[in-house]
N, C-alpha and C positions, 0 to 999 in steps of 0.2 A: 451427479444424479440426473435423472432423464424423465421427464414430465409430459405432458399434452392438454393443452389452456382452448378457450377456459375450460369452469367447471371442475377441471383436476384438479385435486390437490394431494401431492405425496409428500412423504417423510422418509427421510435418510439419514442412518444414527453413523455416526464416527468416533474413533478412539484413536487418540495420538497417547502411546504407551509411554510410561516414566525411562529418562532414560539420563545418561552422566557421558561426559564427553572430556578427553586430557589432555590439553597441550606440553608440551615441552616447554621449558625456558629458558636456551642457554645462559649463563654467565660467560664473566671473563676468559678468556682461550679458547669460548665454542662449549665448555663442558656444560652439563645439563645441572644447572644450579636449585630447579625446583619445577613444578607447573601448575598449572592453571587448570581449575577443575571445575567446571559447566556440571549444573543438573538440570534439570526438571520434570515437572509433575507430571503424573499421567491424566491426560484431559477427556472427558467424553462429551458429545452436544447432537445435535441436528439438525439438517436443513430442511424446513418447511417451503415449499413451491406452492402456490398456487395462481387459477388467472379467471376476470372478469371480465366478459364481455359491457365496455359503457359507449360503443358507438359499432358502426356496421364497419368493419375492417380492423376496428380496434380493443384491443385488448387491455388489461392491466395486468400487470405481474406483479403479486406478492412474494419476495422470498423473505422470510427471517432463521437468522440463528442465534441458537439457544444451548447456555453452555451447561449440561446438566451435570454436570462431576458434582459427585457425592462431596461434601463437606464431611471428613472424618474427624476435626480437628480443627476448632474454631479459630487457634492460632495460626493456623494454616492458610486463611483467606487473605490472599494478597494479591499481588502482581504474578507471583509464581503458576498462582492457581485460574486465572483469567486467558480468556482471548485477546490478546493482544495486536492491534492493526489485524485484523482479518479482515481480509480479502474475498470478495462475491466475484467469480466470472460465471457468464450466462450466456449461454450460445442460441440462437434461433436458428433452427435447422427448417422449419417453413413456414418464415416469417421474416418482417424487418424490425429493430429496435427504433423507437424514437425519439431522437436528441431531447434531453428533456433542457437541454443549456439553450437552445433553440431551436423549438419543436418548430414547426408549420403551423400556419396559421388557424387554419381548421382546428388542428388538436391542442391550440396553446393551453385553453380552458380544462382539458384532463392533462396535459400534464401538470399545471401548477395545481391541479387535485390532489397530484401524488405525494404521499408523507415519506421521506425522508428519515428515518433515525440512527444515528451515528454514521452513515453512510453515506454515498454522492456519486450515484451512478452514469458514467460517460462513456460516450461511444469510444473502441480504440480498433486498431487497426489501422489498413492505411485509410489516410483522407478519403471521406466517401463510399465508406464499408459501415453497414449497418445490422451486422450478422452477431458479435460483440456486442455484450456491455462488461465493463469493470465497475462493481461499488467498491470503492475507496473508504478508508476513513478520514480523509483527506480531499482539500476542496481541489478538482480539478478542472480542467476545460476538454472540449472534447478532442479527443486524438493527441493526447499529451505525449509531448515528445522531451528529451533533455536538450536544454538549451545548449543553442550552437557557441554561444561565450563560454561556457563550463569546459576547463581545462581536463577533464577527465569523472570519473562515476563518483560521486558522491553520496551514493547509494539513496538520492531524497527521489531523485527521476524527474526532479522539478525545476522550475525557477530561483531556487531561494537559498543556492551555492555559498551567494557570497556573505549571507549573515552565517553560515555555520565556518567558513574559511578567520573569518574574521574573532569568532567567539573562539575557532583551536587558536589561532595566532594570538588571543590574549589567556591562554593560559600559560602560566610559570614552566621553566623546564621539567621540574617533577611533575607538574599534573600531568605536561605532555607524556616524559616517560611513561606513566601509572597508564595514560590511556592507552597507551601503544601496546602496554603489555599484556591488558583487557581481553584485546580480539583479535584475530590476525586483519581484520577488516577495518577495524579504527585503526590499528596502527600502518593501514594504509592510506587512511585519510589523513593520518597528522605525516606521514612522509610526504603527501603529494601537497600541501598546505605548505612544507615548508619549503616545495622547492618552486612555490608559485611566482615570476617574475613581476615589477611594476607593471610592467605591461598588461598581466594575465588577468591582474587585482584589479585594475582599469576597465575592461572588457565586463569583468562582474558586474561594475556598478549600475551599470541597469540598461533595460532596452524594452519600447512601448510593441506590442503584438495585439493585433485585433481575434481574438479566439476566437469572432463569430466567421469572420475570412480562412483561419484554419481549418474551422469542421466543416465550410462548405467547399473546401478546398480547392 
């Protein structure tokens, strides 16, 4: 959606339609012994934009979203029927965003104005690009990168590898199987968990990053 702050404010409806998805699952010899059948609901919502002028050069941007799918079926309200980890990106086409992890001095006072709900918006791009923002539902720093200890994607995009390496490595073989045969994506995780050396486990255990030296890069 495409907007012009302040003073504007537009609405943008979306529909992600119901849909079912079938993997395969071999068995013993290769032959397809059953599969794995993925649905879900059809979602509808939209994104509200808007923006306030609270200093000369400086803006505020509102965006929220709002999931409006009809309730047919009380039973039906769950996780199925929800926004899950959604994802805000916000492009300024002629403008700059401002760190609100570490705004500038001037503006520290409107950034910590800003209200925040279930989201945590950070600059990304490379180091020193302020064209981007990502809100997250998830707490990050600006210009988040995956850590260079991380033996490979562990789909978090974060720091925090090696508590989920740690939590596969103590489930029992069956749990492992059962996850593996979940998603082709987890049971990418529980292969690369297993094939992590002492060394690799090592490297996880931790390392100190100053985030404010990253986002001024």
């Amino acid at each position: 959606m495409a907007g012009t702050v302040p003073g504007d404010a537009t609405r943008t409806a979306f529909h992600v339609p119901a849909g079912q998805d079938e993997e395969p699952l071999a068995g013993a010899g290769g032959r397809i012994a059953g599969a794995l059948v993925r649905t879900w609901c059809g979602l509808d919502g939209t994104v509200d934009l808007a923006g306030e002028r609270v200093a000369p050069g400086l803006v505020r941007v509102t965006a929220r979203v709002s999931n409006t799918t009809a309730w047919t079926d009380a039973a039906a309200r769950g996780l199925a029927c929800t926004f899950l980890a959604t994802h805000l990106v916000l492009v300024a086409r002629a403008g700059r965003w401002v760190s609100l992890t570490d705004p500038p001095a001037p503006w520290r006072p409107a950034a910590a104005a800003c209200d925040n709900v279930g989201t945590w918006p950070v600059l990304v791009g490379e180091p020193g690009e302020r064209t981007t923002l990502l809100a997250a539902p998830i707490v990050l720093y600006d210009y988040p990168r995956i850590a260079p200890e991380s033996p490979g994607d562990f789909f978090d995009a974060t720091e925090i590898d090696e508590l989920l390496v740690l939590n596969v490595l103590g489930l029992t073989d069956a749990e492992r199987q059962e996850m593996a045969a979940s998603d082709p994506r987890a049971r990418e995780i529980v292969e690369r968990c297993a094939a992590l050396s002492a060394d690799d486990l090592m490297r996880l255990h931790g390392a100190l990053r100053d985030p404010r030296a990253t986002a001024r890069g």
